[in-house]
C-alpha positions in Angstrom: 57.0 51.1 -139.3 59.7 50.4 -137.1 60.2 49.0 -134.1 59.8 51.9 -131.7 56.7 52.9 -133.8 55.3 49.3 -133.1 55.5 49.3 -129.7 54.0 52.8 -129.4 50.7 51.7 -131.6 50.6 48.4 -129.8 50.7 50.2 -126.3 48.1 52.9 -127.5 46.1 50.1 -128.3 46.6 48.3 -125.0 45.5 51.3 -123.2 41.8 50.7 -124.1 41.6 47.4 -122.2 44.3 48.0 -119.4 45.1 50.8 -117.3 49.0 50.8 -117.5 49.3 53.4 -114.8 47.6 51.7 -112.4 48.7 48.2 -112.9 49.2 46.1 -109.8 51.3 43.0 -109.6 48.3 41.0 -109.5 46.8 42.7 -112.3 50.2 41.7 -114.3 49.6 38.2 -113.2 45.9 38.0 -114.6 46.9 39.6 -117.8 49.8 37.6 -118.2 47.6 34.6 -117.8 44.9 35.9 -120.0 47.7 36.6 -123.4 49.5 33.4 -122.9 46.1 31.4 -123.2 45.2 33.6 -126.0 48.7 33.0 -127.7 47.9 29.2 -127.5 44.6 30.2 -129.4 46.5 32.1 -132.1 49.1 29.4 -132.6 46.3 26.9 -133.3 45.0 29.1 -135.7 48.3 29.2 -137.5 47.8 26.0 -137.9 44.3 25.9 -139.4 45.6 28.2 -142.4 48.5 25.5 -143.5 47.9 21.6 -144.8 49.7 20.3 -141.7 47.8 16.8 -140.9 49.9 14.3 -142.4 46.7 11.9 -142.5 45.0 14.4 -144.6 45.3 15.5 -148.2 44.5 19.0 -149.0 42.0 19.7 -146.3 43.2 23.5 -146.1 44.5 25.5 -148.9 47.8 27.1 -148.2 47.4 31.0 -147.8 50.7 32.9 -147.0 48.4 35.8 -146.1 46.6 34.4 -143.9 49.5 32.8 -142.4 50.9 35.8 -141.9 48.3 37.7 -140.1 47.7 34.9 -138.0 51.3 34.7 -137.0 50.9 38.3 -136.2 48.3 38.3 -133.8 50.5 36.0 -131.8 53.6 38.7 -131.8 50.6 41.8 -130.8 49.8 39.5 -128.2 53.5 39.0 -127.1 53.9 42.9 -127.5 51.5 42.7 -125.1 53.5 40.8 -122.6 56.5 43.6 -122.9 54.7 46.3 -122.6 52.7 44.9 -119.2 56.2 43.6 -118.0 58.1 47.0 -119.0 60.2 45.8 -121.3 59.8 48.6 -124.6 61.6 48.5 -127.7 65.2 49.1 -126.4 65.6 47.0 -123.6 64.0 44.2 -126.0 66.9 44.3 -128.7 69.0 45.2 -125.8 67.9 41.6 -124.3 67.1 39.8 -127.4 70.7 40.6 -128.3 72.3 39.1 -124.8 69.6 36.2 -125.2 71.0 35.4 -129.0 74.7 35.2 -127.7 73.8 32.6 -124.9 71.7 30.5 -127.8 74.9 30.9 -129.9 77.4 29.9 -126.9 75.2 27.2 -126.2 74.8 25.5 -129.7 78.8 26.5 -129.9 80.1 24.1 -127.6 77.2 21.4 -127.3 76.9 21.1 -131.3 79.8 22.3 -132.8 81.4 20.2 -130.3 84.5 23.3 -129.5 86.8 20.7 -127.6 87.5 17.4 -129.0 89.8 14.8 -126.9 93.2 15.8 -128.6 92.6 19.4 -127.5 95.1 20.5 -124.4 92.1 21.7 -122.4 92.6 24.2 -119.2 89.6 24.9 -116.8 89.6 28.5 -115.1 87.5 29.5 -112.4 85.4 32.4 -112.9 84.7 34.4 -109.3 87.7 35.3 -107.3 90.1 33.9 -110.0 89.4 35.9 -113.1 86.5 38.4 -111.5 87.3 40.2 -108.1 83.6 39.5 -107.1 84.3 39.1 -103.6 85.0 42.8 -103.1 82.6 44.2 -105.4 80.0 42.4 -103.4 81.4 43.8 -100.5 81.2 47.0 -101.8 77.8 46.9 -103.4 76.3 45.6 -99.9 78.1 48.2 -98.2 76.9 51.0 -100.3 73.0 49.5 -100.0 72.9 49.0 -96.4 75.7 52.0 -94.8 77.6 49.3 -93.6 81.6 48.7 -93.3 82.2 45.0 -94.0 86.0 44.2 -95.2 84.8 40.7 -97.2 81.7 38.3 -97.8 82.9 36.4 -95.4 82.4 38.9 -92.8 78.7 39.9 -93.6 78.0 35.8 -93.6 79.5 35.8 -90.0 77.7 39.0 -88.9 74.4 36.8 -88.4 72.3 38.7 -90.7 71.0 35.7 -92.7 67.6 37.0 -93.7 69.4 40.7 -95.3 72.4 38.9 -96.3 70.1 35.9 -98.9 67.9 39.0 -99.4 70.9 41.0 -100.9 72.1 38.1 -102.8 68.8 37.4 -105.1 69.1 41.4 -105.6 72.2 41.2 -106.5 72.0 38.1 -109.3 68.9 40.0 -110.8 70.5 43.9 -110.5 73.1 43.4 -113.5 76.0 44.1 -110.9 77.7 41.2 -111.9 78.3 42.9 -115.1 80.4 45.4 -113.6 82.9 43.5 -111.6 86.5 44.6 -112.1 88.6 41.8 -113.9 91.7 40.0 -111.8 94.8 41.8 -113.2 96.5 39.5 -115.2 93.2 37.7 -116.4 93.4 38.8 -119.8 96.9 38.4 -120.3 96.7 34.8 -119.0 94.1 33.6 -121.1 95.7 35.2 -123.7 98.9 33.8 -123.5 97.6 30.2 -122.7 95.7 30.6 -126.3 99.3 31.2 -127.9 99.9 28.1 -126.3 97.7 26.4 -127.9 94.9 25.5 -125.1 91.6 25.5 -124.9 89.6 27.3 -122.0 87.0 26.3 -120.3 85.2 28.5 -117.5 83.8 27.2 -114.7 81.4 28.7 -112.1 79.0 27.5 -109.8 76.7 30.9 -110.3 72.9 29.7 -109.9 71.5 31.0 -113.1 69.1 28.1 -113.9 67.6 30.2 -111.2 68.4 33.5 -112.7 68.7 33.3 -116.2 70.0 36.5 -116.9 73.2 35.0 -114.9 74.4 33.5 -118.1 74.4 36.4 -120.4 75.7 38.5 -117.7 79.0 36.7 -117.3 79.3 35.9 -121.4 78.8 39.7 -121.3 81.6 40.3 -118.5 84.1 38.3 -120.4 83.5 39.9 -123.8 83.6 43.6 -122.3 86.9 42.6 -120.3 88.5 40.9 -123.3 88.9 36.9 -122.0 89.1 34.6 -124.6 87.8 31.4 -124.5 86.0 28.1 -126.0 83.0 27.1 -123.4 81.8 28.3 -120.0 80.3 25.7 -117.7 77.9 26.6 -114.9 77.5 23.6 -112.1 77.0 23.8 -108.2 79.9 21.2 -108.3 81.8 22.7 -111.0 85.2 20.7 -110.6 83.1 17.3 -110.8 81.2 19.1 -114.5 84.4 20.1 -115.9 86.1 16.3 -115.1 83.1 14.5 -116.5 82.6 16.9 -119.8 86.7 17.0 -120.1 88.5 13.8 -118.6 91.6 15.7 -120.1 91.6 18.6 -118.7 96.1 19.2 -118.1 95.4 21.2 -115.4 92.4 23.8 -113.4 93.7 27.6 -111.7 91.3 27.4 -108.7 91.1 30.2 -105.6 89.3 27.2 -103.5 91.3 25.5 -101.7 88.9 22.5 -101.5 87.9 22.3 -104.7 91.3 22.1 -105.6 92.3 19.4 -103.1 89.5 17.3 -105.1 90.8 18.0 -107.7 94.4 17.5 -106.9 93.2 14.1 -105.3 91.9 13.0 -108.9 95.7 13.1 -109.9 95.4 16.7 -111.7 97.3 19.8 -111.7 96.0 22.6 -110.1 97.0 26.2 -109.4 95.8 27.8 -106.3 96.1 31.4 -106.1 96.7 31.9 -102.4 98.4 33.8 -99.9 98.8 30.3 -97.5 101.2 28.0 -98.2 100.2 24.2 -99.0 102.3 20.8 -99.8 100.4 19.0 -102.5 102.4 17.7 -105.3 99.2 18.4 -107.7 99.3 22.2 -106.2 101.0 24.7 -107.2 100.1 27.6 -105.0 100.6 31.7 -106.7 100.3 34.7 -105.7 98.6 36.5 -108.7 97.6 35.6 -112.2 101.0 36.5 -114.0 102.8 34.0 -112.0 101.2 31.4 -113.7 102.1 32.8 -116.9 106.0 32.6 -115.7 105.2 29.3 -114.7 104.0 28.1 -118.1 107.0 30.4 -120.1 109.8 27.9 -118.0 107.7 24.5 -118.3 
């Protein structure tokens, strides 16, 4: 049986108790209630087939078997949970497959510990210096609400607050951020500062410990647009994360211009890619990403 084949019995199944084409949101709610308690059953009952008390000396005689079919009545009953929640057998690989590489990123630079003190470390912000998310907002709200907005800036100043914060927890649960065109000159730069021997860091201040699926978007985003590097930090203060995890750091590439003057007042090197011109002897203001490639090449 594969997977497709379990889901299908599973739901058949599932059809006797619940009505799947009549399910309200309420009805979700109670049901999911009602599996998660009875998944707290099953567990237990995983437990009675195994010698697990340590106080206790052969009270239960091991049984794989029985094991086993306890531990599958906990997966039917998770089964259950996709199938109320919509999720069928290809969006689960498809999302147990973007879940396992945020696990793997996660372990990677906590526990493998990626960036050690000796490392030249460089931090990169993510929105507006490698992704041109301003204007794919733009152009996403625009197309949602027949609107002609030029920037995010403009919709915030159009005193629409209630559509505009409506839009954006769309927007962070819609998968659009998967599908923002790259910065030219991203790929290239993060390439080339590898050859040079750094390590990259990405920094964002992206909310996804309130939208998960934030995380595995953006790891997504830089795999399918080719950006290499070691960790990715996300932190509402994201210059103050990257300065405490990385004391280090040789220099940030920021489009803020206040982040980077906190920064820059710490005594680091920043590049600011900016059209305006600023005096900061910790600034370097560019025009585009490739700049600060011929920047590096003459250093």
């Amino acid at each position: 049986m594969r997977l497709k084949e379990i889901f299908k019995t599973q739901k058949e199944f599932l059809r006797n108790f619940v009505d799947l084409e009549t399910l309200s949101e309420a009805d979700k709610i109670k049901f999911t209630k009602e599996y998660i308690l009875s998944i707290h059953r099953e567990l237990g009952e995983i437990l009675d087939t195994i010698p697990w008390k340590l106080h206790r000396k052969n009270e239960v005689s091991k049984s794989e078997a029985n094991t086993t079919e306890e531990i599958i009545d906990c997966f039917k009953f998770l089964l259950n949970l996709c199938i109320l929640w919509d999720v069928d057998d290809t969006r689960f690989v498809n999302e147990f497959e973007r879940k396992s590489n945020v696990v793997s990123q996660r372990y990677y630079q906590e526990f493998v510990k990626v960036i050690s003190k000796e490392d030249k470390v460089c931090a990169i912000d993510l929105d507006d210096t490698l992704a041109d998310s301003d204007e794919h907002f733009t152009k996403i709200y625009n197309e949602k609400y027949s609107t002609t907005f030029k920037s995010r800036q403009e919709i915030k100043e159009a005193n629409i607050t209630l559509t505009y914060e409506s839009f954006k927890e769309w927007y962070r649960e819609s998968g659009e951020k998967i599908k923002i065109p790259v910065k030219k000159g991203a790929k290239e730069l993060c390439k080339f500062l590898k050859e040079k021997g750094y390590k990259i860091v990405i920094i964002s201040a992206r909310p996804y410990q309130k939208h998960n699926r934030i995380f595995s978007d953006t790891l997504q985003w830089l795999n399918d647009n080719q950006i290499q590097f070691d960790a990715l930090y996300f932190e509402k203060d994201k210059h103050i994360k990257i300065l405490k995890e990385i004391p280090h750091m040789s220099f940030m590439i920021e489009d803020d211009i206040d982040y980077a003057k906190q920064v820059s007042d710490l005594n680091y090197k920043v590049y600011l890619l900016s059209d305006n011109k600023l005096e900061n002897e910790n600034i370097t203001v560019v025009n585009n990403l490739f700049d600060i490639i011929k920047l590096k090449i003459n250093e």
